[in-house]
N, C-alpha and C positions, 0 to 999 in steps of 0.2 A: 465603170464596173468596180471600180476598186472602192469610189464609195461608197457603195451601195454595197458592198462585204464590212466596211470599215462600219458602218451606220446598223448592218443584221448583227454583227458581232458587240459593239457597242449597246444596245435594247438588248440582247442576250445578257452583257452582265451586268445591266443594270436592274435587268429582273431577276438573274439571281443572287443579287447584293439583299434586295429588297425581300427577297423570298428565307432569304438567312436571317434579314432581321426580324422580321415580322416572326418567323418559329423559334427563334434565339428566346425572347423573355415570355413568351406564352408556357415553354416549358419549364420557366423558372419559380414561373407566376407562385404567389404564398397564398393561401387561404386565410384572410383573415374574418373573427365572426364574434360577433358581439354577444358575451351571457345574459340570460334573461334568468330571472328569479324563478325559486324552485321551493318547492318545500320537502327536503330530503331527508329521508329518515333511514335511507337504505346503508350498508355498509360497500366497503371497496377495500380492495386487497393490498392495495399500492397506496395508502395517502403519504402524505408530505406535508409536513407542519414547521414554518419559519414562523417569526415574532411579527410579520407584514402581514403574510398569507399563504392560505393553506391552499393544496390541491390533489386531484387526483384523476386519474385514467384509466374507469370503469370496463373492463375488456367486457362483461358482457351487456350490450347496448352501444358500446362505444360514445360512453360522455366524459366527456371532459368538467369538472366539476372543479370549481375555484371559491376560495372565501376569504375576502380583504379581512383582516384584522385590525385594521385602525384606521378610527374615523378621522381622516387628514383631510378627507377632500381629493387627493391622487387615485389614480386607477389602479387595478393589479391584472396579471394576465396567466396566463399556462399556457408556454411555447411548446412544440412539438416538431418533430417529424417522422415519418415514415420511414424506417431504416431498411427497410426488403423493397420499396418503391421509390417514388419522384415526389409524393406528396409531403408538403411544409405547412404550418403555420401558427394561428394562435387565435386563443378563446381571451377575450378583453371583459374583465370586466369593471365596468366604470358605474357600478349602483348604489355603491358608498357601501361603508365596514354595515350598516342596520338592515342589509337584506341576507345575512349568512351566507349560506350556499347559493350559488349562482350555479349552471352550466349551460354548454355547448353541446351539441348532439352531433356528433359525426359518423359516417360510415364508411369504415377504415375497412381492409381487404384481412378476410380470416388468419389467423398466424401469422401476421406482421408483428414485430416488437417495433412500440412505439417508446422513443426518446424524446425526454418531455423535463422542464424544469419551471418553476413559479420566478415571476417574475413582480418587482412592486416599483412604481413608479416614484419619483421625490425630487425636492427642485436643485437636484443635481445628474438628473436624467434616472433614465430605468439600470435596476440592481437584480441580479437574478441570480436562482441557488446553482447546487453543483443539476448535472444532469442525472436521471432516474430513466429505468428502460422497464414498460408491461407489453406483455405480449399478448394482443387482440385475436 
């Protein structure tokens, strides 16, 4: 009898070890999404302009909009996250300084402020600005 309490209670916490890890990183998980080229002529209320690359966090639409400035061959990116949610991540783009504006299309939840910084890659690893907050 006893083992068979020893054996129910042992498959008990090994399904709840497994049950904690398996929801542990699915709610940490980051959204990452790769820029596709654009041909943008629209303005936005938030840009940010460093000497690598510029970006911005179009609240209506919700895009993410990035432009490397220097043709090195390195990527550049616009990190984020959701400050009133769980949602993280970042718009990459890797299409070289000769396609300007690049963005990412998100659908981010009404009135959240989104905090968001550029980011440029170099072969001393990724440099990124101070942080910037729009409110979607």
């Amino acid at each position: 009898m006893r083992k068979r309490i020893a054996a129910a209670l042992a498959a008990l916490a090994v399904s709840l070890l497994a049950g904690f890890g398996i929801a542990s990183p699915a709610a940490a998980a980051s959204e990452t999404n790769y820029a596709v080229d654009a041909d943008w002529t629209g303005s936005c209320a938030s840009p940010r302009y460093t000497p690598n690359v510029d970006g911005c966090v179009q609240s209506n639409g919700d895009d993410l909009w990035v432009k490397d400035n220097v043709a090195n061959g390195y990527g550049v990116k616009l990190r984020w996250y959701d400050q009133d949610g769980t949602r993280t991540g970042e718009c990459i783009d890797n299409l070289g300084q000769a396609k300007a504006w690049t963005y990412c299309n998100k659908d981010f939840t009404d009135g959240h402020d989104i905090r968001w910084s550029v980011c440029w890659d170099s072969a001393n690893g990724w440099d990124c600005s101070d942080w910037w907050t729009t409110r979607v």
